[in-house]
C-alpha positions as CSV (number, residue, x, y, z in Angstrom):
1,X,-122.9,38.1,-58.6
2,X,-121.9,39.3,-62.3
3,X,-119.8,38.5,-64.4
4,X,-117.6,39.6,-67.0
5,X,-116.8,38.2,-70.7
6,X,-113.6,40.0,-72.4
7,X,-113.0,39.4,-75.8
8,X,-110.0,40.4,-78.1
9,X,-111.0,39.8,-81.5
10,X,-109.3,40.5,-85.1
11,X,-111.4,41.3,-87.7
12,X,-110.6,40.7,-91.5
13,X,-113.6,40.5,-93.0
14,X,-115.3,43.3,-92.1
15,X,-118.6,43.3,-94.4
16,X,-118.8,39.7,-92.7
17,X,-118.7,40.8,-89.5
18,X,-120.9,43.9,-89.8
19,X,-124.1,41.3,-90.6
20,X,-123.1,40.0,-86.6
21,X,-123.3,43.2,-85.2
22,X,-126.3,44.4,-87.1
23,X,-128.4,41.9,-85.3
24,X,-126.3,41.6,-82.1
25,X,-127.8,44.1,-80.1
26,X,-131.7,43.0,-80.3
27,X,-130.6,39.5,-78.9
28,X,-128.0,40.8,-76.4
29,X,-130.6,42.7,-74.6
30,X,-133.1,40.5,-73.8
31,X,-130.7,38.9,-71.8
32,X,-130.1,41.7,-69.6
33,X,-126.6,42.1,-71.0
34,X,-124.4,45.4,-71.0
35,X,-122.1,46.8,-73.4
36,X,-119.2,48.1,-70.5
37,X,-116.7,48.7,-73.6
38,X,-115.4,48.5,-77.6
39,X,-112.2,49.3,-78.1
40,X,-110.3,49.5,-81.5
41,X,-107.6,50.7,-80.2
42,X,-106.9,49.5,-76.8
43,X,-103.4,51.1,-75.3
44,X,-101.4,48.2,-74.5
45,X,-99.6,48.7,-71.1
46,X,-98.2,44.9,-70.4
47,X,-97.2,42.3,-73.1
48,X,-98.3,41.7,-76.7
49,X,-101.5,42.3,-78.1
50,X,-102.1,41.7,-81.7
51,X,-105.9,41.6,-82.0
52,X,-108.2,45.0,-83.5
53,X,-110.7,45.0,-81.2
54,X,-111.6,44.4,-77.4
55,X,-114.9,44.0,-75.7
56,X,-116.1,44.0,-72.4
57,X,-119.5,43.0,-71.5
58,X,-121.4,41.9,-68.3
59,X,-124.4,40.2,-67.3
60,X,-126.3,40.0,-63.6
61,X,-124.8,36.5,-63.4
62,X,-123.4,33.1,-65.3
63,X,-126.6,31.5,-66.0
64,X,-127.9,35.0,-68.1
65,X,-124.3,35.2,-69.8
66,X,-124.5,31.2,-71.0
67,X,-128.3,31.7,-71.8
68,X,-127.6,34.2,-73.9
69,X,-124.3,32.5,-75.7
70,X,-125.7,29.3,-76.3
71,X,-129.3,30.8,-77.4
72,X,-130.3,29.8,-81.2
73,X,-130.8,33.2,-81.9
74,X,-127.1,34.0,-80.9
75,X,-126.0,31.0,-82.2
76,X,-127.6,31.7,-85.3
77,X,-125.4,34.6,-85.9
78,X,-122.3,33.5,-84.3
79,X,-121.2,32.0,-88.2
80,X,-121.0,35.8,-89.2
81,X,-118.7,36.3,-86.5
82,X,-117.0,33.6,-87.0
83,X,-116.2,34.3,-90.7
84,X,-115.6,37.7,-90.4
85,X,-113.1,37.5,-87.3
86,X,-111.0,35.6,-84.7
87,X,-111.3,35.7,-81.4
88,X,-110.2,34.9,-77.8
89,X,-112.4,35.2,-74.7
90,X,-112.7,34.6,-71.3
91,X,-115.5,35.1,-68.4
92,X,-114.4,36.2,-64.8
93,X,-116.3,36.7,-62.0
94,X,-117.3,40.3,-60.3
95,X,-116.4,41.1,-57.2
96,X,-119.2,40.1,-54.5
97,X,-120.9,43.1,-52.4
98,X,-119.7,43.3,-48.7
């Protein structure tokens, strides 16, 4: 079954953040992730959103999602993230084929 991670991220350092994404697609990939969405300016329709930035990726199914977040390689970038953003996510289930 897939699933889904959405982020909502504000960047505020964004020479910071640009050394994440310059070496977030080559690891992404090999974990048979997809790119479904990036937003920087999401239309808000319910609520409050305050963040710059939304992302919506999936992957076949949780195991591939957590290999790839908790891989060194990721890891090993994530402190680029980190200091060039903040950031909320979650990872929901896809719907299962009838």
């Amino acid at each position: 079954m897939p699933v889904y991670m959405i982020s909502r991220m504000t960047i505020h350092d964004r020479t910071e953040y640009d050394k994440y994404e310059e070496q977030f697609f080559g690891i992404f990939e090999k974990f048979e992730g997809k790119l479904l969405s990036v937003d920087e300016e999401p239309q808000v329709v319910a609520g409050e959103w305050s963040a710059t930035r939304s992302v919506l990726i999936e992957f076949p199914d949780k195991p591939k999602l957590f290999a790839w977040l908790t891989s060194p390689e990721y890891q090993a970038i994530g402190k680029h993230r980190d200091a060039g953003s903040t950031a909320e996510a979650i990872i929901v289930k896809g719907m299962e084929d009838e």
